[in-house]
N, C-alpha and C positions, 0 to 999 in steps of 0.2 A: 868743467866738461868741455868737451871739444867743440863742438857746435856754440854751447855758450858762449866761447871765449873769440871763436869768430865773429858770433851778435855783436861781439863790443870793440872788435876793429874795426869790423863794416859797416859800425852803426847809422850811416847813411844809405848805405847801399839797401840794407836791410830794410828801411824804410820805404825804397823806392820800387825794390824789388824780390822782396823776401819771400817771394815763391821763388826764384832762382838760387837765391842760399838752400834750402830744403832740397831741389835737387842735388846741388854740389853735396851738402853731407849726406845724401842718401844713396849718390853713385862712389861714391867714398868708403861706404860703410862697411867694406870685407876691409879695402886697406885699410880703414884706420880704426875696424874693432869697436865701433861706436854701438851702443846697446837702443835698445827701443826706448829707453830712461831718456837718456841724451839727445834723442833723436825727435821726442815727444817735450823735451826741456827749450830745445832750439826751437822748436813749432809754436810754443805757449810764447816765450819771449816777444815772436813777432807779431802774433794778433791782440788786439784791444780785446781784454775780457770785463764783461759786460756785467755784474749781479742785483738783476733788479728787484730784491727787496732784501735787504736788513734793518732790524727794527734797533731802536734807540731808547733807552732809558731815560726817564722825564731830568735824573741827574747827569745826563751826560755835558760832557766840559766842566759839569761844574764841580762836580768831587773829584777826588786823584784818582780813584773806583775805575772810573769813567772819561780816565784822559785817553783820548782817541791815540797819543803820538806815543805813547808807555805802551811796554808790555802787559797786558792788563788781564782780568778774568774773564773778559768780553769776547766773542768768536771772533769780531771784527776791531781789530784797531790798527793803527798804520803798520806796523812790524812787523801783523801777520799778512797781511797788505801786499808787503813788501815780500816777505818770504816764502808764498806762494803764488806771487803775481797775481793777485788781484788786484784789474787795473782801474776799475772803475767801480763804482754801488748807487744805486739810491738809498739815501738815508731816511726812514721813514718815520715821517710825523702820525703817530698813532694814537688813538683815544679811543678805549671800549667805549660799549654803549650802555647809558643809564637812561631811569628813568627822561621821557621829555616832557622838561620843563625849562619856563626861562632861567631860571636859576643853573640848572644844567648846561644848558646851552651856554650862558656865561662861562661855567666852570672847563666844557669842554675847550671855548676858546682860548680860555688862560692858557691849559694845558697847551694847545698845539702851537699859540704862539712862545711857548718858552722850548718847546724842540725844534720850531723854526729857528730863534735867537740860537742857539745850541751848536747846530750846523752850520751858523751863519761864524760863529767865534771857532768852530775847528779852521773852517777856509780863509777865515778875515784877518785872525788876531793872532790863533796860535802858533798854527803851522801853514800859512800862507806858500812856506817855499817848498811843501809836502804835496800837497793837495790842493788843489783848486774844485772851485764852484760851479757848473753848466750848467747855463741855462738855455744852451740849442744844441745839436750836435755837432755845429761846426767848433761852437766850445769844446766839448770833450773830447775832437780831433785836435785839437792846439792845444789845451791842456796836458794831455798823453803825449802829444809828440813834444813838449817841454820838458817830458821828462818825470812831471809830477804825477799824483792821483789824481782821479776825479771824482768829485760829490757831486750827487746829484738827489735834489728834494722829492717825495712825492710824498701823498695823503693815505693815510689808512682810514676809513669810515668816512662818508660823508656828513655823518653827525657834528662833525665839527663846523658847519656851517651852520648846524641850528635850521632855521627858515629864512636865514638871510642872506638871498641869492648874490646878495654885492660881494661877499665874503670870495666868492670862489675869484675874482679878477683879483683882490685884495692879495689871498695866497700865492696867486698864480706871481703877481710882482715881488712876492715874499720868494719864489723861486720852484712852488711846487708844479712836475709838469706829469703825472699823473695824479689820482683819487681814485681813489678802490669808495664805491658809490655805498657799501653797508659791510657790516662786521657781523659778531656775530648778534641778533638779533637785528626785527625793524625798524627802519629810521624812516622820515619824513620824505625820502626820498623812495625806495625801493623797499620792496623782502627781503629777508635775510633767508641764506642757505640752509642757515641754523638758526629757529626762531627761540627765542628766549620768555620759556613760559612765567618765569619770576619779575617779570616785567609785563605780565600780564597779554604777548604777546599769542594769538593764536597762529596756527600755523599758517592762516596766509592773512595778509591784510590791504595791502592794493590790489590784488591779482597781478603785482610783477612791479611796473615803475607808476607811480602816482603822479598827477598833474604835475606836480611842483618837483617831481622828480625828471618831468619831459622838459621842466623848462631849464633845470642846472644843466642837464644833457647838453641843451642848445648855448649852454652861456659856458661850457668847459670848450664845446666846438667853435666859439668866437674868440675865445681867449688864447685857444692853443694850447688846452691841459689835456692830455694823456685819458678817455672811459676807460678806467679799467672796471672790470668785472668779475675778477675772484671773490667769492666768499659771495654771492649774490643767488635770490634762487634760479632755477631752469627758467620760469616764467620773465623776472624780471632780465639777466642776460640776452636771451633773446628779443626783445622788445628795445635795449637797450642796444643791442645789433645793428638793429631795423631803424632805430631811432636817429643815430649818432649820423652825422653828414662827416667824419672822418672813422679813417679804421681803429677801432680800440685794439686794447691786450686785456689778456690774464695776466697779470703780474707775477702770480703765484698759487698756480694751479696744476696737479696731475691729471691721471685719465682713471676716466672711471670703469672704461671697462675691466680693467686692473685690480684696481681697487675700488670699492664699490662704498664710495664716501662722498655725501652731498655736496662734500668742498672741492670734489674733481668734477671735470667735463666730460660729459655725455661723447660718444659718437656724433651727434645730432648738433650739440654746442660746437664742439672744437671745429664742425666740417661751414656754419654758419659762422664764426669768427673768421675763418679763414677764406669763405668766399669775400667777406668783408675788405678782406687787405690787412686781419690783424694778426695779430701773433699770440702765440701761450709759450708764459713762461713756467717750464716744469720747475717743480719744486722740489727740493731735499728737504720734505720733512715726513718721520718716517711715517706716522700717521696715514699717511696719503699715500705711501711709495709701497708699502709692505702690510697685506691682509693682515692683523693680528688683532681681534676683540678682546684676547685676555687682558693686554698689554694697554687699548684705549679703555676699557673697564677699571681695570688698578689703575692707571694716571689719574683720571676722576675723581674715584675714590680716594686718593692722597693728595689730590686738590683741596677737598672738601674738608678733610682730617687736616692739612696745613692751617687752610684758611681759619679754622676753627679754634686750634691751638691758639692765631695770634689776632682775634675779631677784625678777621678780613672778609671782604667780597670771595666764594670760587671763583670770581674769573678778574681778581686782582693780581694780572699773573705777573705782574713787576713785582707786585712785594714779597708773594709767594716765592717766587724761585730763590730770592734773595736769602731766607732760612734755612738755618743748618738742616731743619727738620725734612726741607722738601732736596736736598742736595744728597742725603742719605736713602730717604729712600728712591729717589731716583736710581741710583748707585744699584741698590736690590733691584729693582724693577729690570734694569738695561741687562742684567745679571739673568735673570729668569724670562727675559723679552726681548732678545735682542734686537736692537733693532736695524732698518733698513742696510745695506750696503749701498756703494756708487754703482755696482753694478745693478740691482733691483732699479736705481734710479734710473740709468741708461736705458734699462727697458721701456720706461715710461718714454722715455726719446725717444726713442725706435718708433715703438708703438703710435706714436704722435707724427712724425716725419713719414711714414708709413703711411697712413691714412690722410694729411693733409700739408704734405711736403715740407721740404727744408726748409723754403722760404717764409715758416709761417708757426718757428720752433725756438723757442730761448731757452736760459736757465736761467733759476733763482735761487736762493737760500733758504730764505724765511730765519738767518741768521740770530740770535737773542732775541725771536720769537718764537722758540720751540723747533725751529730749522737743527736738524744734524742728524748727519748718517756714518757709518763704517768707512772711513776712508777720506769722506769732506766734513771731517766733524767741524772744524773752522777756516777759516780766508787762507790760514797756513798752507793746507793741502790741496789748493783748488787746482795745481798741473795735474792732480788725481784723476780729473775730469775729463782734461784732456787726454791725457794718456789714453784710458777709458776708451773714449771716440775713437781715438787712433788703432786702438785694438780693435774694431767693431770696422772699421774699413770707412770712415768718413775721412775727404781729401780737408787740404789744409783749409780752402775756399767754404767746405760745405762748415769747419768748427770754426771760423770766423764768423759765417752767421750767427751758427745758434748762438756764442759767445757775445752778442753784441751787435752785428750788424743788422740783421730782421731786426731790432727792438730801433736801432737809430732810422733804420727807414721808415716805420711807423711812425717815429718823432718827428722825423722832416715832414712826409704827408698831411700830417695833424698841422704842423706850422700853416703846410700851404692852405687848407684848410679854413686854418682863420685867417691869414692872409686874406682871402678870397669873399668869406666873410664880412670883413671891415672894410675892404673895398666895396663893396653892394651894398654898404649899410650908407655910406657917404654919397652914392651917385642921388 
């Protein structure tokens, strides 16, 4: 493409000044016939795109399943990576929630330290000259402009700490630089959005963040890890707002005016995150993006019929998805439900930028966590998105943000944060 193939003569210039390339091909564009494709293809090129959450399978690196540098079955591995510019992700250490016990606690540990190990051998061992590891965002500015990917850690559930608050500095050196604080049901920390009656959970149980949940708060804010706050109830959120002496995100949240799903944000939430100084990261996942009960009613129900067939957990969704059984009728379901588009998702943008402006709006996937829509089904198609914006009248400036930059200036904040922290803890 025309645009593209100037990106790769002026690949300096492009970096210095790549709002001045987007005018030349756009004062260009009667003479040289360049299409909204091309034009939307040279735009994506030159900003860092940003996706902050894809989730990881407990075998990844270690099966061939699950080689991140292969073409693989995965929405995200380096080639789709590669072929739809996506230039950056958090890879995410995730562990539902079971019963708490010590024994659990144990077990969740194993768990997150072997998807820590995991992410640590995609950037360390396997493909070093692919992808690289950030751990600030000046990393993922040197990283990107090397040329390579960038990985980057965070935590799903804070259940993986158990009740032992050393854990969170422990991860944090392991390289995690957020923690979504609860999943789905309650943990020792917070409520969950979605309490989990099979765990004997009732529907509230601290009224929002509990003691031991104020003090991980304050010990993510020394460290320099990312509050996040998707998947948490209204109660705990706001408290967690109020709490946090840095600005948190949603990692991976819609709106709920839209959609009316305890795992979106309120009017009330999104406008309280945002006086905070954080951001929300919308989400492609259609659940959250597009009203359909029929469509969350039969998923359920062929959760429970999977899990059943092979004496699983319903919300073992690593092993579930992994059966022919759940792969087919999927297939039906998407058939008679369709789900979300990029556009439905965009709306959620809109509706978000709208009400609590640009500076204070990301994306995410929710990638091989139930993430995918019409159009961004995987990493492949993510210029989809942009194009998207570009149709919708956002300048190049305004889809750099939501692409990545709000989320790194809430990283650096945070930095400064505990910076400021560890200094006052020494005087």
């Amino acid at each position: 493409m025309a645009c593209s193939t100037l990106n790769n003569i002026f690949r300096l210039t492009i970096l210095t000044a790549g709002a001045l390339v987007l005018t030349s091909c756009g004062e260009n564009q009667g003479q040289n016939n360049l299409s909204d494709i091309e034009l939307s293809d040279a735009l994506h090129e030159r900003i860092l795109t940003i996706d902050s959450h894809v989730d990881i399978s407990s075998d990844y690196t270690f099966l061939p399943a699950y080689d991140p540098g292969q073409m693989t079955e995965m929405k995200v591995d380096l080639p789709k990576m590669e072929e739809g510019g996506l230039d950056s992700a958090f890879f995410v250490v995730y562990v539902g929630q079971t019963e708490r016990t010590e024994e659990n606690y144990a077990a969740a540990k194993k768990l997150a330290e072997r998807k820590f190990d995991a992410i640590h051998r995609m950037t360390d061992e396997l493909y070093p000259d692919r992808i690289g590891l950030a751990y600030s965002p000046d990393d993922v500015r040197r990283i990107y402009k090397d040329g390579r990917k960038v990985a980057i850690i965070a935590i799903e559930n804070g259940y993986v700490i158990g009740k032992d608050i050393t854990l969170v500095e422990d991860y944090y050196n392991r390289g995690a630089r957020y923690m979504t604080l609860a999943h789905n049901g309650h943990n020792d920390i917070c409520d969950s959005a979605q309490h989990k009656e099979k765990l004997g959970d009732d529907p509230v149980e601290h009224g929002g963040v509990s003691e031991f949940g104020r003090q991980v708060i304050g010990e993510m804010n020394r460290v320099g890890m990312m509050v996040d706050i998707s998947h948490v109830s209204v109660a705990c959120m706001m408290q967690a707002v109020e709490m946090s002496k840095a600005p948190p995100i949603a990692s991976h949240s819609s709106v709920r005016a839209l959609v009316d799903h305890p795992r979106n944000l309120t009017d009330e939430q999104m406008t309280a995150l945002a006086a905070k100084g954080g951001v929300m990261q919308l989400v492609a996942y259609t659940g959250f993006v597009k009203a359909d009960p029929g469509r969350s009613d039969a998923v359920d129900t062929l959760l429970v019929e999977v899990a059943g067939l092979h004496g699983l957990s319903d919300d073992d969704y690593e092993n579930i998805e992994r059966t022919e059984e759940w792969a087919q009728g999927m297939d039906v379901l998407n058939k008679q439900f369709p789900i979300a588009t990029v556009s439905d998702f965009i709306d959620h943008l809109d509706y978000a930028v709208k009400l609590i402006g640009i500076d204070h709006v990301g994306i995410s996937s929710d990638f091989d966590g139930g993430g995918e829509i019409t159009g961004w089904y995987d990493a492949s198609e993510t210029l989809n998105i942009t194009q998207e914006l570009l149709k919708r009248g956002y300048s190049e400036e305004d889809i750099a943000k939501v692409w990545g930059g709000n989320l790194l200036r809430v990283w650096a904040e945070v930095d400064q944060v505990a910076a400021q922290l560890q200094a006052a803890s020494k005087e």
